[in-house]
Residue frames as a rotation matrix with the C-alpha (Angstrom) as fourth column:
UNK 1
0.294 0.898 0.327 -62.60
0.106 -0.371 0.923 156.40
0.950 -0.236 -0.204 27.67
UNK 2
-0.941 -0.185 -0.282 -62.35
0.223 0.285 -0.932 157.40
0.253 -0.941 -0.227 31.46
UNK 3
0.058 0.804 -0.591 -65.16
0.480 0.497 0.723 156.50
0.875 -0.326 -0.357 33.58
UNK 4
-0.643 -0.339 0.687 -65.44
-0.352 -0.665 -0.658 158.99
0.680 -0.665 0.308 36.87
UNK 5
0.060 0.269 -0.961 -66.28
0.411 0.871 0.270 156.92
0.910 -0.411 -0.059 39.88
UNK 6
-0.133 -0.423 0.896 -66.53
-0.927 -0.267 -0.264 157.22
0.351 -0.866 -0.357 43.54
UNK 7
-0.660 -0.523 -0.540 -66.32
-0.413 0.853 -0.320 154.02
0.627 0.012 -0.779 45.28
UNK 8
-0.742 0.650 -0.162 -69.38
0.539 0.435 -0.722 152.10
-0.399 -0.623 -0.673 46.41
UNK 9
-0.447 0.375 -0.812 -71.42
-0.471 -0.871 -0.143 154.82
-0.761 0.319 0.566 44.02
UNK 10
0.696 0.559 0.451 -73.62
-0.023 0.644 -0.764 154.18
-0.718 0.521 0.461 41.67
UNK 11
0.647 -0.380 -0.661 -70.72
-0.761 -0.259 -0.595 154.48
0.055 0.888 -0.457 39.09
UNK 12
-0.301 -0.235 0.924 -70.07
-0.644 0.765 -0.015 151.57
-0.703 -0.600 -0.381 40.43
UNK 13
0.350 0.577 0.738 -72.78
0.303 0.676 -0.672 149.71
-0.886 0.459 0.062 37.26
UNK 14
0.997 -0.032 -0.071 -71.26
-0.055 0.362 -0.931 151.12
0.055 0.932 0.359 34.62
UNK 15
0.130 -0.968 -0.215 -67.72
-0.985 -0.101 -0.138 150.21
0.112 0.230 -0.967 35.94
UNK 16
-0.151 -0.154 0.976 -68.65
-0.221 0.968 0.119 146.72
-0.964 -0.197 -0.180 35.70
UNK 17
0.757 0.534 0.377 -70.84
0.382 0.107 -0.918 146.72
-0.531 0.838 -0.123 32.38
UNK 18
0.398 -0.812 -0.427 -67.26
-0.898 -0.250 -0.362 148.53
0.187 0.528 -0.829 31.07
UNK 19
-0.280 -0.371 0.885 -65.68
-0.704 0.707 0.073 144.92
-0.653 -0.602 -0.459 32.62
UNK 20
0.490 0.823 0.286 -68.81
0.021 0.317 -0.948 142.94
-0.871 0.471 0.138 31.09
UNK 21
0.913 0.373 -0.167 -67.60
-0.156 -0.059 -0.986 144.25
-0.378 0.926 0.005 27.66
UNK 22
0.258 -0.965 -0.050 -64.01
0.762 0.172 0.625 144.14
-0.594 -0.199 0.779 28.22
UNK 23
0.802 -0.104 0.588 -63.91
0.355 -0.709 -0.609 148.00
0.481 0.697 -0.532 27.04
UNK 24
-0.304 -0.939 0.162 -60.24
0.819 -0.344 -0.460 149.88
0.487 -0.007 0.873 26.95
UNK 25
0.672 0.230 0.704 -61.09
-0.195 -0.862 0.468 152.90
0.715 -0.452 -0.534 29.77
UNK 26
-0.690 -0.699 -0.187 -59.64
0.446 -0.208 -0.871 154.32
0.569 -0.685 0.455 32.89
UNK 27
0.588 0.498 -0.637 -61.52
0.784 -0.159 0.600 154.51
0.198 -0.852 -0.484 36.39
UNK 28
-0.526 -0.447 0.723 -60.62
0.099 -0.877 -0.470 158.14
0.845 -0.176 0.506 37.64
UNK 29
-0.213 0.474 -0.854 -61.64
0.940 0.337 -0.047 158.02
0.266 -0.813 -0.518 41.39
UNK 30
-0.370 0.085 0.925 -63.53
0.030 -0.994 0.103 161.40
0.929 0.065 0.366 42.59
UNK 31
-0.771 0.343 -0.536 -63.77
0.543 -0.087 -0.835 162.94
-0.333 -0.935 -0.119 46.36
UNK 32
-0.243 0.795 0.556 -67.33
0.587 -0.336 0.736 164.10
0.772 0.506 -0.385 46.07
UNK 33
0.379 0.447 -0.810 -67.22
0.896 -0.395 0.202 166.02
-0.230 -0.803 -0.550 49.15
UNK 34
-0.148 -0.346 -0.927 -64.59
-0.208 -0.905 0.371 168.67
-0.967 0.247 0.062 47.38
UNK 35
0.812 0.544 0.212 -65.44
0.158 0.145 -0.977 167.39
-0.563 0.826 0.032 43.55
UNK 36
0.218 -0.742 -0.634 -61.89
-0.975 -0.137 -0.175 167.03
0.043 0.656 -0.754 42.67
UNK 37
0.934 -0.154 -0.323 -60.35
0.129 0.987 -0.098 163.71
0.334 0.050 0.941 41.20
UNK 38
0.826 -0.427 -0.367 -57.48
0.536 0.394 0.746 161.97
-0.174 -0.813 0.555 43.02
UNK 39
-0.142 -0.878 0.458 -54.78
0.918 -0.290 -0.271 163.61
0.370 0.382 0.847 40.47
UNK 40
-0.373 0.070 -0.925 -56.53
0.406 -0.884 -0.231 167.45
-0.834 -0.462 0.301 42.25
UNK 41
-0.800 0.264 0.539 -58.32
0.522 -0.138 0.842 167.80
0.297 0.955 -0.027 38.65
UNK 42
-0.547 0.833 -0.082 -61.76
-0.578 -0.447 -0.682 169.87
-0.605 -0.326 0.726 38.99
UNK 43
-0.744 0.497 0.447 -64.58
0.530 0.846 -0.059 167.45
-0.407 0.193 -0.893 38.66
UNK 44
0.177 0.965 -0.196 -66.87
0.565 -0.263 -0.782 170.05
-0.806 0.027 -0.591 38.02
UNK 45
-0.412 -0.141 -0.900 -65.34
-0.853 -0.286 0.436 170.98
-0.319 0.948 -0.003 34.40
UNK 46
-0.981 -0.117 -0.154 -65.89
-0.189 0.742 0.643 167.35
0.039 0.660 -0.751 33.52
UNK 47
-0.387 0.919 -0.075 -69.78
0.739 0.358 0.570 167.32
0.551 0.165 -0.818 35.12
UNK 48
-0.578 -0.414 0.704 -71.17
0.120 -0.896 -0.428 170.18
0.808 -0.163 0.567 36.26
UNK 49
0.509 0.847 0.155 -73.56
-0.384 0.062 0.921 168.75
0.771 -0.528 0.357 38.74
UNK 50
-0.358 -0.839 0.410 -70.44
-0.924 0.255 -0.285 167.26
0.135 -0.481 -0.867 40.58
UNK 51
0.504 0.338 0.795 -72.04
-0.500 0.864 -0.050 163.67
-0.704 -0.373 0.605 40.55
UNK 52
-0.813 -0.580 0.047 -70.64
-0.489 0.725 0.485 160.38
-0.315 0.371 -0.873 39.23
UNK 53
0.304 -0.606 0.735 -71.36
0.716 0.654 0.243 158.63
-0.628 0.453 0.632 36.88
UNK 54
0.773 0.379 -0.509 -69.65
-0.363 -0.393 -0.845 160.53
-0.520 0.838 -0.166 33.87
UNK 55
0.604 -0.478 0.638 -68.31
0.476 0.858 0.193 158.77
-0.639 0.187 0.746 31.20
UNK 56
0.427 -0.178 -0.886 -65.92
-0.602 -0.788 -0.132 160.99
-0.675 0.589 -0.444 29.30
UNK 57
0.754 0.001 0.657 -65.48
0.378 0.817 -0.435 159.29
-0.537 0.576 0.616 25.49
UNK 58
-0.196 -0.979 0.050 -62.36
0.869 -0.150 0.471 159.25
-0.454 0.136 0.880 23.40
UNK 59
0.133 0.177 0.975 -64.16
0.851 -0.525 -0.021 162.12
0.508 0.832 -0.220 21.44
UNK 60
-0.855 -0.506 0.117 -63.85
0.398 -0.783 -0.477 164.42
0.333 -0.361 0.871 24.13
UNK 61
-0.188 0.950 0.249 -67.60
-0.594 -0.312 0.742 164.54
0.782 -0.009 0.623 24.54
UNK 62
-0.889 0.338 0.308 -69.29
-0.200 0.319 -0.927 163.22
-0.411 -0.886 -0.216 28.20
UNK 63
0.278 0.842 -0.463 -72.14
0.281 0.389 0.877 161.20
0.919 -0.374 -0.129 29.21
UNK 64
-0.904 0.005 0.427 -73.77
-0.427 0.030 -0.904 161.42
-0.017 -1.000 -0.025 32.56
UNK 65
0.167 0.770 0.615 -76.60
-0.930 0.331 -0.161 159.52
-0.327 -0.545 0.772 34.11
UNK 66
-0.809 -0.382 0.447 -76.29
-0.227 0.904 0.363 155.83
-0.543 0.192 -0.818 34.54
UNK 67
0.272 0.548 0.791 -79.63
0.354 0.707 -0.612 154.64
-0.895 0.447 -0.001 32.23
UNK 68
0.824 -0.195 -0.532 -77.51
-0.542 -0.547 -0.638 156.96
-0.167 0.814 -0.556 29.38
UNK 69
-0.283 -0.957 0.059 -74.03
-0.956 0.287 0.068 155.53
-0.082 -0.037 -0.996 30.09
UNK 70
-0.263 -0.115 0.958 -75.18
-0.442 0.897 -0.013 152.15
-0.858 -0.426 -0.287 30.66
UNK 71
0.445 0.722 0.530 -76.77
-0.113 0.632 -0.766 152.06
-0.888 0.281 0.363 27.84
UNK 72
0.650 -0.596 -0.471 -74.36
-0.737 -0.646 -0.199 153.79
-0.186 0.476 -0.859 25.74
UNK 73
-0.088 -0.993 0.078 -71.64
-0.952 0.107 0.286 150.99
-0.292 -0.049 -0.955 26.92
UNK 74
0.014 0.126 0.992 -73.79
0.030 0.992 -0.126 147.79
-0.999 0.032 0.010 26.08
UNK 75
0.663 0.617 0.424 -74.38
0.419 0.163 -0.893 149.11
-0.620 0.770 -0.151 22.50
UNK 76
0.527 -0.765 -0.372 -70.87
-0.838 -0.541 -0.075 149.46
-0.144 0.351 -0.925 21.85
UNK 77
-0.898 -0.439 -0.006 -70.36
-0.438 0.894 0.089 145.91
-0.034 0.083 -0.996 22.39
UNK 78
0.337 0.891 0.305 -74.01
-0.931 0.363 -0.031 144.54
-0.138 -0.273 0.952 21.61
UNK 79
-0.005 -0.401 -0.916 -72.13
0.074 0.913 -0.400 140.61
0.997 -0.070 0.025 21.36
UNK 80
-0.915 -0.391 0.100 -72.43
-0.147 0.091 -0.985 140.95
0.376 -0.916 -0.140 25.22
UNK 81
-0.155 0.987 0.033 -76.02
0.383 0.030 0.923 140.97
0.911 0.156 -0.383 24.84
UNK 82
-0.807 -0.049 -0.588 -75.58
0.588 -0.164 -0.792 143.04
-0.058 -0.985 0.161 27.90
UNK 83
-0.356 0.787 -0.504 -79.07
-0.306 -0.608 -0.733 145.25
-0.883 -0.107 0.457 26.45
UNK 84
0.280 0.800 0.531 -82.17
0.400 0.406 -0.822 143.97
-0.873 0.442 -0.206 24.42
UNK 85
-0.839 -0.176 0.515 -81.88
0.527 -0.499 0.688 145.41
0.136 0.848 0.512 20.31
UNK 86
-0.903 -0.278 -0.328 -83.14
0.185 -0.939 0.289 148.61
-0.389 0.200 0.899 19.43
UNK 87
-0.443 0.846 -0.298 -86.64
-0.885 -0.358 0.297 148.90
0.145 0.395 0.907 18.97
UNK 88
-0.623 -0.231 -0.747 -87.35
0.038 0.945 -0.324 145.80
0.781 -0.230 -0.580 20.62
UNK 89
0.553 0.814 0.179 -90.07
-0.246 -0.046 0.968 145.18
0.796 -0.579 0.175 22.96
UNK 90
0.538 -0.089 -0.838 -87.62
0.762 0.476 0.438 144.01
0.361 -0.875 0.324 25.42
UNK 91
-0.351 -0.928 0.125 -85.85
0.823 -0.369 -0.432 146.66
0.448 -0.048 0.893 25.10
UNK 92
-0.028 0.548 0.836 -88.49
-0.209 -0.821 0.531 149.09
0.978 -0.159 0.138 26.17
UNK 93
0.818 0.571 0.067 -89.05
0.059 -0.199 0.978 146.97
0.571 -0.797 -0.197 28.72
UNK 94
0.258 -0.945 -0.200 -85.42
0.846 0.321 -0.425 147.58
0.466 -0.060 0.883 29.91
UNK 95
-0.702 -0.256 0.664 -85.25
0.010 -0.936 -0.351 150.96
0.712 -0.240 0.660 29.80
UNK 96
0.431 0.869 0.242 -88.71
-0.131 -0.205 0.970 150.91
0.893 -0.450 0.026 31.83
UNK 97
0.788 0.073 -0.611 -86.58
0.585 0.215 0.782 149.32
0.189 -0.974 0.127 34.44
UNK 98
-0.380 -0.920 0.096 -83.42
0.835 -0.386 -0.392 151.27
0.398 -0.068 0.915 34.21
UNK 99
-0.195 0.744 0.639 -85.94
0.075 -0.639 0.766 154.22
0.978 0.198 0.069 34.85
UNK 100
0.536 0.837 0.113 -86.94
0.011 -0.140 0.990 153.10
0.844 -0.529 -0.084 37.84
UNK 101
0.463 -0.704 -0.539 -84.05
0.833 0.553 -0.005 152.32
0.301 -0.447 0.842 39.14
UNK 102
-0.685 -0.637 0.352 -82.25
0.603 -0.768 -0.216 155.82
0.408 0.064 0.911 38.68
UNK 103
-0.616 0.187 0.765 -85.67
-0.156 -0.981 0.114 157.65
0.772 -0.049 0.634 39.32
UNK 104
0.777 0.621 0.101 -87.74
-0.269 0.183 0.946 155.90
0.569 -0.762 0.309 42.25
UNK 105
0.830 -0.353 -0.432 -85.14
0.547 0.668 0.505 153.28
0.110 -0.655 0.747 43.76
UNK 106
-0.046 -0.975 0.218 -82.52
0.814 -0.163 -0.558 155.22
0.579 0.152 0.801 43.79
UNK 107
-0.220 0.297 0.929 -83.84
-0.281 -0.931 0.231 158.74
0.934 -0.211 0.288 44.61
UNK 108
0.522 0.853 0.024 -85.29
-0.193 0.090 0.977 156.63
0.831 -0.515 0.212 47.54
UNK 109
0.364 -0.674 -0.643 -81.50
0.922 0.160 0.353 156.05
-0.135 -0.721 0.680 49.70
UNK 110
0.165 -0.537 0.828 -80.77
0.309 -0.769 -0.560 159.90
0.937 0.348 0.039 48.86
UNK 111
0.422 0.073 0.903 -81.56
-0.620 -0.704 0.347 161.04
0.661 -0.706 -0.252 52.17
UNK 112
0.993 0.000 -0.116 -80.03
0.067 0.821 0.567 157.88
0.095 -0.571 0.815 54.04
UNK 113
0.286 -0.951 0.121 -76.89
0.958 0.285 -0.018 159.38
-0.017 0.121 0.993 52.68
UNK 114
-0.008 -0.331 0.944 -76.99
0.373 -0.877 -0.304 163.01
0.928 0.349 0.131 52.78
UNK 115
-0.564 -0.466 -0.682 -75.48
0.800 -0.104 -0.590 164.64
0.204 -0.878 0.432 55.84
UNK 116
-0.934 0.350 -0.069 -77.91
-0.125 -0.503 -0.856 166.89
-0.334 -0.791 0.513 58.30
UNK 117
-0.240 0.958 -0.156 -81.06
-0.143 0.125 0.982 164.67
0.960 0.258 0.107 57.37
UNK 118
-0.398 0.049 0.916 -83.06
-0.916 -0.068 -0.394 164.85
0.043 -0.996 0.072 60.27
UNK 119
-0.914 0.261 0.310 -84.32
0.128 0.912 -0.391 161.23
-0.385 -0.317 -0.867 62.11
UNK 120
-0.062 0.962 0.264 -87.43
-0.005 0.265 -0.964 161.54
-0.998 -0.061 -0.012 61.40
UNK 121
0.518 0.029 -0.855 -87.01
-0.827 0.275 -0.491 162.17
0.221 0.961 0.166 56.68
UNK 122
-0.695 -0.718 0.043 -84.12
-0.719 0.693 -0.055 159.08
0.009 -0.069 -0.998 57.67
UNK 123
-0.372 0.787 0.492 -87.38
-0.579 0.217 -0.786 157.20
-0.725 -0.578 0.375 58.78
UNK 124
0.786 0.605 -0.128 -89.44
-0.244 0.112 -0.963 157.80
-0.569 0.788 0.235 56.06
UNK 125
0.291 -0.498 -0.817 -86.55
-0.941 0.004 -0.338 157.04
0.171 0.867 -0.467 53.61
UNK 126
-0.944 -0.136 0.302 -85.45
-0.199 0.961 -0.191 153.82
-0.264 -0.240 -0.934 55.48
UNK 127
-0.136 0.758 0.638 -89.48
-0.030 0.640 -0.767 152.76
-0.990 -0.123 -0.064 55.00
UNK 128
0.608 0.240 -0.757 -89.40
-0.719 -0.240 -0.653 154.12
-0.338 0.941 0.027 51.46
UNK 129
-0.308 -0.661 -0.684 -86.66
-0.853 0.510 -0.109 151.77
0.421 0.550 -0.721 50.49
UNK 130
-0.929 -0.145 0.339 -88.01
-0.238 0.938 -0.251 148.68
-0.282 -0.314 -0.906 52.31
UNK 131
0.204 0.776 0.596 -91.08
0.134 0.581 -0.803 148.89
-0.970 0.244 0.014 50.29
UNK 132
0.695 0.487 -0.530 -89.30
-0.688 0.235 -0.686 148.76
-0.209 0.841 0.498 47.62
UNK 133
-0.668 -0.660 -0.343 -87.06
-0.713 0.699 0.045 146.15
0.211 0.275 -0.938 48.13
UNK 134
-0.064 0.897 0.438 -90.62
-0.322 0.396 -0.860 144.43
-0.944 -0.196 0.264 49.77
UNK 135
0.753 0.454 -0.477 -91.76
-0.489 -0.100 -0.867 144.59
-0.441 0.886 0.146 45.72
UNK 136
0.370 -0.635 -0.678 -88.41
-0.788 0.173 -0.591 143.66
0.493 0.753 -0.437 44.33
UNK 137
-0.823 -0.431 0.369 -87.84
-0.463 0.886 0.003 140.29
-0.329 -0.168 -0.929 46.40
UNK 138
-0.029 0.800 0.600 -91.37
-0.039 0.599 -0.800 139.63
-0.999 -0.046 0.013 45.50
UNK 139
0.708 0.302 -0.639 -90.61
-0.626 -0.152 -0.765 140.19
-0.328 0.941 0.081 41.56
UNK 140
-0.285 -0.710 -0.644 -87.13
-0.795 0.550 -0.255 138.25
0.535 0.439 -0.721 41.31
UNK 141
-0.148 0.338 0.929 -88.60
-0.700 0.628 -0.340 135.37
-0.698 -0.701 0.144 43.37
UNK 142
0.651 0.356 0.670 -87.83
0.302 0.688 -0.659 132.26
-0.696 0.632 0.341 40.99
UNK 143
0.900 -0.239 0.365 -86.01
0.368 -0.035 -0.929 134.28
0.235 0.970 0.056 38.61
UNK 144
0.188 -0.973 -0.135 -82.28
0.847 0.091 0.524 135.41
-0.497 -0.213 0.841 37.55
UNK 145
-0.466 -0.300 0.832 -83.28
0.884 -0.192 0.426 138.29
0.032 0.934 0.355 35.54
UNK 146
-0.696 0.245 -0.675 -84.17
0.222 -0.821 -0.527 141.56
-0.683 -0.516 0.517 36.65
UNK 147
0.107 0.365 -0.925 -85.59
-0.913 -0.333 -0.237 142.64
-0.395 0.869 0.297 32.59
UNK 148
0.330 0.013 -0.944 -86.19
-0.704 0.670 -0.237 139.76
0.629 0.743 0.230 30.16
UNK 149
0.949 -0.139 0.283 -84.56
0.049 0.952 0.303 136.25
-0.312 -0.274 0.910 30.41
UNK 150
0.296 -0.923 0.245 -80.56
0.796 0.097 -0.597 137.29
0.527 0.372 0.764 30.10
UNK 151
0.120 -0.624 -0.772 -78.13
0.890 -0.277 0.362 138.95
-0.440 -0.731 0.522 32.21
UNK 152
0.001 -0.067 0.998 -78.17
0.621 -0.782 -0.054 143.11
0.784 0.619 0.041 31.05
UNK 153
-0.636 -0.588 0.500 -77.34
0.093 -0.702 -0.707 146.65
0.766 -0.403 0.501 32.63
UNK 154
0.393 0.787 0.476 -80.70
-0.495 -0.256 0.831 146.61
0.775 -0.562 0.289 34.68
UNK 155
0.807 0.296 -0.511 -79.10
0.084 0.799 0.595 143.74
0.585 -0.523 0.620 36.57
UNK 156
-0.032 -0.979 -0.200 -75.82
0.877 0.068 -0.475 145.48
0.479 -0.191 0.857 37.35
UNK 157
-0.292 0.162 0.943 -77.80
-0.338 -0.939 0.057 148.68
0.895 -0.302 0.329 38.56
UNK 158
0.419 0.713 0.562 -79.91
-0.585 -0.262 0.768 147.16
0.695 -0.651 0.307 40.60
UNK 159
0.714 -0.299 -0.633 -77.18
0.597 0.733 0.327 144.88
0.366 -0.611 0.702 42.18
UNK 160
-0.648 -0.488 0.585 -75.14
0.192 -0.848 -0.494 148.21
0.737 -0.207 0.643 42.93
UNK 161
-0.264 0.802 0.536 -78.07
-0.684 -0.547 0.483 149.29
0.680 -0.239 0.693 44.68
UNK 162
0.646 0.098 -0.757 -78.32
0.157 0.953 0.257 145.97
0.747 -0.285 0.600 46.57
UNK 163
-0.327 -0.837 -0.438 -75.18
0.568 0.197 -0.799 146.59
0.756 -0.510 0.411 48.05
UNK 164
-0.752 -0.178 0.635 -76.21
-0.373 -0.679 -0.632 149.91
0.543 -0.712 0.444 49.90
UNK 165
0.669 0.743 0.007 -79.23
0.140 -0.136 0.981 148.69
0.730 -0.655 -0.195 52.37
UNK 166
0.436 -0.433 -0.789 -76.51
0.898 0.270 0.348 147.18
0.063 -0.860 0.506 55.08
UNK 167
-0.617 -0.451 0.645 -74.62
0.331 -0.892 -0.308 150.76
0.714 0.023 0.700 54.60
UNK 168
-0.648 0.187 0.738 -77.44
-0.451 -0.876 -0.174 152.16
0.614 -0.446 0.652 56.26
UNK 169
-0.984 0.116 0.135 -78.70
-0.023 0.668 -0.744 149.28
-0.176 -0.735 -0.655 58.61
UNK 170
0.609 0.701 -0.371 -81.60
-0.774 0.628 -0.084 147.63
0.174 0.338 0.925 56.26
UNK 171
-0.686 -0.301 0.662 -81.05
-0.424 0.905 -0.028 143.94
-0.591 -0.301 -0.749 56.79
UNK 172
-0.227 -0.017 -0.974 -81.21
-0.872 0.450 0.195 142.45
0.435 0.893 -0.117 53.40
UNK 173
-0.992 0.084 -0.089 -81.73
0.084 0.996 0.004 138.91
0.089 -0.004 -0.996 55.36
UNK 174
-0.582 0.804 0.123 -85.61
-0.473 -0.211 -0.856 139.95
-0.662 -0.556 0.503 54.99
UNK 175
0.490 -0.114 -0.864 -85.02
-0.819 -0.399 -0.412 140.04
-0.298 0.910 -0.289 51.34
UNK 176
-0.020 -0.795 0.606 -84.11
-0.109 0.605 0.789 136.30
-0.994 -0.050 -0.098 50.73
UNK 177
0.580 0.052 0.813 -84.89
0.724 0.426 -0.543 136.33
-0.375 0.903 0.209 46.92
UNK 178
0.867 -0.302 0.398 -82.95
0.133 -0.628 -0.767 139.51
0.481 0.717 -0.504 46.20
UNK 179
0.496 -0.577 0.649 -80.08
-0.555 0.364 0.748 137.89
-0.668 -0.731 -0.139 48.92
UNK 180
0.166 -0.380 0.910 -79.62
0.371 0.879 0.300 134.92
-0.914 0.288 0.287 46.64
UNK 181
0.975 0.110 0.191 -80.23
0.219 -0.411 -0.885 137.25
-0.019 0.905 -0.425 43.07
UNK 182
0.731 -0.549 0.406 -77.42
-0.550 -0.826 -0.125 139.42
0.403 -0.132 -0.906 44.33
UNK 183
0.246 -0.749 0.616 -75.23
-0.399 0.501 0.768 136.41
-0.883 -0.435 -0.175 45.56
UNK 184
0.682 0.287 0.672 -75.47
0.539 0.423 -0.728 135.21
-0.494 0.859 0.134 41.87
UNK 185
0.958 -0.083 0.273 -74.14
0.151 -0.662 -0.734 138.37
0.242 0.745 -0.622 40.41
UNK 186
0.652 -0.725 0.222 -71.55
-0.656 -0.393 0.644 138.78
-0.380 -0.565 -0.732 42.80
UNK 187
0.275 -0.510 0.815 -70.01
0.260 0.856 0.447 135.53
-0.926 0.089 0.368 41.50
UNK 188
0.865 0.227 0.447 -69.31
0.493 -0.221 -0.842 137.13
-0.092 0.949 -0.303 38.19
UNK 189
-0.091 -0.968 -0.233 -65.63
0.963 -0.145 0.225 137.78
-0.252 -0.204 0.946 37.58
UNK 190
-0.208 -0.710 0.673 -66.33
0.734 -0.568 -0.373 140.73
0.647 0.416 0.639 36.40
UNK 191
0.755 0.136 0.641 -67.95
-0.435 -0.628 0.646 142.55
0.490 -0.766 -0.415 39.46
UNK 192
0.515 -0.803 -0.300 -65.12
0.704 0.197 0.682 140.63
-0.488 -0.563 0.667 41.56
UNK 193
-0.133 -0.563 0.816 -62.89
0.863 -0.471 -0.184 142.91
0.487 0.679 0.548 39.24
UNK 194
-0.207 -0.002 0.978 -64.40
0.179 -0.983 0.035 145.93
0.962 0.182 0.204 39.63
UNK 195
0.913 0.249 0.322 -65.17
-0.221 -0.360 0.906 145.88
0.341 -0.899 -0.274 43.38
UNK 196
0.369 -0.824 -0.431 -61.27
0.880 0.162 0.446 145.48
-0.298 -0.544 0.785 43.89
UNK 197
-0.298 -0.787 0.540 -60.55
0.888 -0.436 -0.147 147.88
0.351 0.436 0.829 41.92
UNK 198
0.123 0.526 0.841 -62.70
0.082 -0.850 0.520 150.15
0.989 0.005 -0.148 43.95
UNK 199
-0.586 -0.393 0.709 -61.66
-0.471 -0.547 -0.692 148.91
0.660 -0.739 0.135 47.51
UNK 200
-0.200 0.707 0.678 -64.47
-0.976 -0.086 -0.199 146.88
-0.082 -0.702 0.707 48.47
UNK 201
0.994 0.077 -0.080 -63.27
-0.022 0.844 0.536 143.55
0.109 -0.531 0.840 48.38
């Protein structure tokens, strides 16, 4: 499998949860400002939206989006118990959060990162993301488990996502329950893994 990545990106969760399972792949690093990978390859045969994640599989067939891929990579190794079984109430309630993650919490640091936002959408997007990290220190408060009661892809998205407030000067020390969540995870050999192999430790 290779895994197209940009460093510090969300393709960042499923190059841990590939770590997690100890799957056989190759990280292919992509400049997303010209959408070619490091080797001068055109990213935009392999995804035509030019965005990361995309997981290309030994069949020659791609995934993209990370609640597809992520899920895709626990249920190739489900002995990692890295995602609830199939038809499973917990499993719904998984995906419910993977969901939110990709379509609210995410969507909500778009402008914090896209170049000629003006101060004033920067604003509103810096307040949009600090009520919802507001909501999410007040849900992991007490707990180690983003979905259910066991470590799974929800918890490797949304600690990806963790990483970027300080990127864009949120101060995460507001945020002590999702400080200490996210100091947890970090301790996990395999994100130590995969944030070297991206550069960022």
């Amino acid at each position: 499998m290779k895994l197209f990545i940009s460093p510090g990106a969300c393709s960042l969760a499923p190059h841990i949860a590939l770590r997690e399972t100890g799957a056989d792949f190759e990280a292919v690093k992509v400049d997303l400002a010209v959408r070619k990978t490091e080797a001068g390859e055109d990213f935009l045969t392999v995804n035509p939206s030019g965005k990361v994640p995309a997981l290309t599989l030994d069949s020659g067939e791609t995934l993209t989006e990370n609640p597809a891929i992520l899920l895709y990579i626990a249920d190739q190794n489900p002995a990692s118990g890295l995602a609830p079984a199939e038809g499973s109430l917990d499993r719904y309630r998984l995906l419910s959060r993977l969901s939110f993650l990709g379509s609210e919490f995410h969507k909500a640091f778009v402008p914090l990162f896209a170049p000629g936002t003006s101060d004033e959408a920067k604003a509103a997007a810096a307040e949009s993301v600090k009520n919802h990290l507001a909501a999410l220190d007040k849900e992991l408060a007490g707990r180690d488990h983003y979905a259910g009661n066991a470590f799974s892809v929800a918890d490797i998205y949304l600690f990806v996502m963790l990483g970027w407030p300080a990127y864009v000067g949120i101060d995460m020390a507001a945020y002590p329950s999702l400080s200490a969540y996210a100091g947890k995870i970090a301790q996990r050999p395999a994100v130590g893994a995969a944030l070297k192999a991206e550069g960022l430790a």
